[in-house]
C-alpha positions as CSV (number, residue, x, y, z in Angstrom):
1,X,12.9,28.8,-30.4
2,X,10.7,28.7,-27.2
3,X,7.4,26.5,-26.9
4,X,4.3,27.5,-25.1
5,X,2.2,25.5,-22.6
6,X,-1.2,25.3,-22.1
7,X,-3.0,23.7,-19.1
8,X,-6.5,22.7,-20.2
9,X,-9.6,21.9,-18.4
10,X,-11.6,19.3,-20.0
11,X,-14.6,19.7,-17.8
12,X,-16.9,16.4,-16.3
13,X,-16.3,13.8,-19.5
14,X,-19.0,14.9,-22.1
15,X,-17.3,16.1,-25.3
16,X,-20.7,19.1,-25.4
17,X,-18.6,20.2,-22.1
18,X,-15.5,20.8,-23.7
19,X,-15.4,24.7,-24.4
20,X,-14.5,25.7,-28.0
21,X,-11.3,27.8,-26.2
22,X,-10.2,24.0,-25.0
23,X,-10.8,22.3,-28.4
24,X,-8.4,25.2,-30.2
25,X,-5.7,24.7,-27.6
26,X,-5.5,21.2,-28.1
27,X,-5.5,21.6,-31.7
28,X,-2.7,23.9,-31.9
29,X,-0.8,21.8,-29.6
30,X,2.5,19.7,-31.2
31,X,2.3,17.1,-27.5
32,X,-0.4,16.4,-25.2
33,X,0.9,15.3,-21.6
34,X,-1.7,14.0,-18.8
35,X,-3.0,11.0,-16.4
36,X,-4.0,8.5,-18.6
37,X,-7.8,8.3,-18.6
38,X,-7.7,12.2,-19.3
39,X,-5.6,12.3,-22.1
40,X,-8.1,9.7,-23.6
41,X,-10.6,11.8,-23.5
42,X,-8.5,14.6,-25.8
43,X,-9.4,14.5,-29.5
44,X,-6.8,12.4,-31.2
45,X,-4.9,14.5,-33.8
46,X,-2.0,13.2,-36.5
47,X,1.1,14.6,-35.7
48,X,0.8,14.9,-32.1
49,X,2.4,12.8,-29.9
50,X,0.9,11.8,-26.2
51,X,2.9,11.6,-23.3
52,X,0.1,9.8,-20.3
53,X,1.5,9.0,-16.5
54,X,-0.4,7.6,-13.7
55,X,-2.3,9.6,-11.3
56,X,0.4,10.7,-8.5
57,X,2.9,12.0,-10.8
58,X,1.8,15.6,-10.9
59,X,4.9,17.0,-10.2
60,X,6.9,14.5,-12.7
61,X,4.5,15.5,-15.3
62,X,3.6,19.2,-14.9
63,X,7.9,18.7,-15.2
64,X,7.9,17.0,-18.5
65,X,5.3,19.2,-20.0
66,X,7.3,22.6,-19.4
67,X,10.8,20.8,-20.0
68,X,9.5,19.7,-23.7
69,X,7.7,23.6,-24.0
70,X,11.2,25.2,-22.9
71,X,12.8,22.6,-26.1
72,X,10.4,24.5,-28.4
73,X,7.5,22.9,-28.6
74,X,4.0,23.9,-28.4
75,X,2.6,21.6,-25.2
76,X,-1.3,20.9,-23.8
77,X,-1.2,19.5,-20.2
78,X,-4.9,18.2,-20.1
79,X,-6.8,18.5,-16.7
80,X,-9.9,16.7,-16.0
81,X,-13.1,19.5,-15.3
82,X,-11.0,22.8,-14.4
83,X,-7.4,23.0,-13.9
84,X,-7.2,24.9,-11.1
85,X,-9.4,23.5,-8.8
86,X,-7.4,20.7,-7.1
87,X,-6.1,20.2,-10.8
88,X,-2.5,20.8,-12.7
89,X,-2.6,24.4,-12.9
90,X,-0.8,24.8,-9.6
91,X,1.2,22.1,-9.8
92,X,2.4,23.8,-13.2
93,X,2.8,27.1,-11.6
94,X,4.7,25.5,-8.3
95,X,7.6,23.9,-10.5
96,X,7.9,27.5,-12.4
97,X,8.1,28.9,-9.2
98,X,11.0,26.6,-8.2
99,X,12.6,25.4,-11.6
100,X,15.0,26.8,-13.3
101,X,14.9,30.3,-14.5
102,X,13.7,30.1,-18.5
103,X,10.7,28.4,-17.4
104,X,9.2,31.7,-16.0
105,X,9.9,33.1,-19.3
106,X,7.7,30.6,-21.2
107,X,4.4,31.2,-22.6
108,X,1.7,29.8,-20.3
109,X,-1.9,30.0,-20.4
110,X,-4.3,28.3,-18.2
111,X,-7.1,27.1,-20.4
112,X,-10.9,26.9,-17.6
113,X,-13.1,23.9,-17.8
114,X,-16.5,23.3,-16.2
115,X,-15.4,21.7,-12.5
116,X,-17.6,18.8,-10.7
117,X,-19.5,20.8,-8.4
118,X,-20.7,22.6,-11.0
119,X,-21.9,20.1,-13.2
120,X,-23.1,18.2,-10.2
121,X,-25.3,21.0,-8.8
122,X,-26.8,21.6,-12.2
123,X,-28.2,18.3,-12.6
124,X,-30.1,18.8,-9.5
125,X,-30.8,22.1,-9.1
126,X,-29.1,25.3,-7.8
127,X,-27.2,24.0,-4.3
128,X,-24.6,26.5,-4.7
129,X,-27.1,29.1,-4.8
130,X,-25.5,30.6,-1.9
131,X,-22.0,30.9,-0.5
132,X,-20.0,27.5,-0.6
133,X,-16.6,26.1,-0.4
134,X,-15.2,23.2,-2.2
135,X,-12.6,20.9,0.2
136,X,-10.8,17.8,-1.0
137,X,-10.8,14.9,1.5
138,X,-7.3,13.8,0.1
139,X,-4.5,13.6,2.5
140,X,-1.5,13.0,0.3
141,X,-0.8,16.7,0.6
142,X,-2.1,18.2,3.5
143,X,-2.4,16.7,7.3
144,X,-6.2,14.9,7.8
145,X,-6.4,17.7,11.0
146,X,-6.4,20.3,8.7
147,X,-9.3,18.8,6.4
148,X,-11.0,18.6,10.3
149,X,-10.7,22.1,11.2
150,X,-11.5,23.2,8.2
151,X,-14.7,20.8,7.8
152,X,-15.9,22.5,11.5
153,X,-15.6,25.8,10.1
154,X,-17.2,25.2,7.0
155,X,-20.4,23.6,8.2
156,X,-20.4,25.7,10.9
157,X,-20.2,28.8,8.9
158,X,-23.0,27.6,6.7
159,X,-21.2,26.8,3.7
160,X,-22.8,24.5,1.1
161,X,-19.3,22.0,1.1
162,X,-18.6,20.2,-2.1
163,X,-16.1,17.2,-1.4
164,X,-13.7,16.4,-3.8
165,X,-11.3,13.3,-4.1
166,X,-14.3,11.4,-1.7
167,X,-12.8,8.0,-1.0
168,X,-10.7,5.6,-2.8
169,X,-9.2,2.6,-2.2
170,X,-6.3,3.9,-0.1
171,X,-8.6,5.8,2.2
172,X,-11.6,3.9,2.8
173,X,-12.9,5.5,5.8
174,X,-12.4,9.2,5.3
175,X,-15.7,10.2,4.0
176,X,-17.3,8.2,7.2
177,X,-15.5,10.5,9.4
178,X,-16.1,13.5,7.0
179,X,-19.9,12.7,7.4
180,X,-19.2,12.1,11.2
181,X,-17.4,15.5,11.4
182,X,-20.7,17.4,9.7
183,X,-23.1,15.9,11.4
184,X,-22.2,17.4,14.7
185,X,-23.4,20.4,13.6
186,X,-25.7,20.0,10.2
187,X,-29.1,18.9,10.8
188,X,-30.1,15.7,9.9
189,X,-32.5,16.5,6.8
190,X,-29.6,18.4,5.1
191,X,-29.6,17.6,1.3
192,X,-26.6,15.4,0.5
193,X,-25.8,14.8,-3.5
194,X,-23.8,12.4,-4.8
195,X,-22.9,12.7,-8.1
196,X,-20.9,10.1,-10.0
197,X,-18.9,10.5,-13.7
198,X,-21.4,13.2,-14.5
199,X,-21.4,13.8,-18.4
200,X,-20.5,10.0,-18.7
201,X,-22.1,7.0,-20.1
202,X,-22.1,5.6,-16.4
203,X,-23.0,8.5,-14.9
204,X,-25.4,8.4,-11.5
205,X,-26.9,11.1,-9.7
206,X,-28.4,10.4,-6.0
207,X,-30.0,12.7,-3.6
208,X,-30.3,12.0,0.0
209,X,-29.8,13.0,3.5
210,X,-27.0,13.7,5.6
211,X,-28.2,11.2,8.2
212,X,-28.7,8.6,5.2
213,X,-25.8,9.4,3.4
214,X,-23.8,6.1,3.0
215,X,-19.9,6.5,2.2
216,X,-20.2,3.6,0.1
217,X,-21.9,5.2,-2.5
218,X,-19.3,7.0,-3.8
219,X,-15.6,6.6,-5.3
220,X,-12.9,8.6,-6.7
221,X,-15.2,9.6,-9.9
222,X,-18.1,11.0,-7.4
223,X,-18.3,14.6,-6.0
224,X,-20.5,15.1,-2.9
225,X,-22.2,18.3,-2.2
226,X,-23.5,18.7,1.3
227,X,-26.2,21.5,1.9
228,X,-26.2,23.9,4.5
229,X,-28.7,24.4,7.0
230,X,-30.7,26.9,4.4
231,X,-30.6,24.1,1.4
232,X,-34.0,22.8,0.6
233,X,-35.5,20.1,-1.3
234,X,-38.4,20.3,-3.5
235,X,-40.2,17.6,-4.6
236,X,-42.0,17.4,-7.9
237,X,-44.6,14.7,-9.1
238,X,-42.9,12.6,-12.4
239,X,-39.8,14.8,-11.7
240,X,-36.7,14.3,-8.9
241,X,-36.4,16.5,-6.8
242,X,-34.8,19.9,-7.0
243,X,-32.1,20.5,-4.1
244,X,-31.3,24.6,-3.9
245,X,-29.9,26.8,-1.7
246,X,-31.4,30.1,-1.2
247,X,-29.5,33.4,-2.2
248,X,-30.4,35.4,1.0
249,X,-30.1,33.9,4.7
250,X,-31.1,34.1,7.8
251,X,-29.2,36.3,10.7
């Protein structure tokens, strides 16, 4: 008997962002692995059983989740907002790529969820109206000079940039010399969102400059979009502001 596993995006937090395609994988599944706090937010079921692990273990657990599908059982290895953006679809598809052979014979299906930036942008407007790229500021698996170079390019190819893993306790100062980095070639007034837990009771959406933009207003539950030089803000008495990109651009 072989198992399936599917890797599901839960989107931001909010249970009105979990798609119905989500909510039936889940249900069909016989174990639920993920980090912790994700795998609370997954619908508790009788007769599943829920495997958590702790933030860093990607590898350990996108292990244990095909290991217990290749025993037979049906698997969902939660994700929070997509899977694979910066999530556990590649880590999945990396250890069936290098494990043993019967793992490429499972059944897998990557289940999509509604990522940060895109629940970020839509509470303020349309910033990714135009082309963007999404980075993560995380060095545990790439060198910081690559986030660099490819931080220059990006601002200076006009990209709307939508930071991912921001800051965090291990690496205070990285979105200071992100900011740094843009600033050298962005112009001051460029719309800067920070968008904390969206879709959650604590959520916090703030809109501000890249000049003003303070580091210290975001942690490991905040995605930042920074504009390009074409984003605009518009104000609106008794409303905030919408921040948008346009769809055409200059030469």
């Amino acid at each position: 008997m072989t198992g399936r596993l599917a890797v599901v995006g839960l989107g931001p937090g909010d249970v009105r962002w979990l798609t119905p395609e989500a909510d039936a994988a889940l249900a069909a599944a016989d174990a639920l692995f993920g980090y912790g706090p994700y795998l609370d937010r997954a619908p508790v079921r009788d007769g599943q059983s829920r495997h958590p692990s702790d933030n860093r273990e990607e590898t350990l657990r996108a292990r244990a989740a095909l290991e217990t599908a290749a025993a037979g059982t049906n698997v969902a290895l939660v994700s929070g907002g997509d899977p694979g953006v910066f999530a556990m679809a590649a880590a999945v598809c990396e250890q069936i790529e290098t494990g043993p052979a019967a793992w490429r014979g499972l059944d897998v299906e990557i289940v999509p969820g509604i990522t940060a930036m895109l629940a970020v942008a839509a509470r303020v407007g349309a910033p990714l109206g135009h082309d963007f790229c999404a980075l993560s500021l995380s060095d545990n698996l790439k060198p910081w000079p690559v986030i660099e170079r490819r931080l220059d390019a990006a601002a200076q190819a006009g990209f709307v940039i939508a930071l991912y893993n921001p800051i965090s306790r291990a690496r205070p100062w990285q979105l200071t010399a992100a900011f740094e980095r843009l600033r050298r070639y962005l112009p001051a007034t460029t719309p800067t969102v920070f968008g904390r837990a969206v879709g959650r009771a604590d959520e916090n959406i703030a809109v501000t400059t890249l000049q003003a933009a303070d580091p210290a207003g975001a942690d490991m539950a905040t995605l930042v979009i920074v504009g390009s030089a074409e984003t605009r803000l518009v104000p609106r008495p008794g409303h905030a502001p919408l921040v948008y990109t346009p769809r055409s651009a200059s030469a």
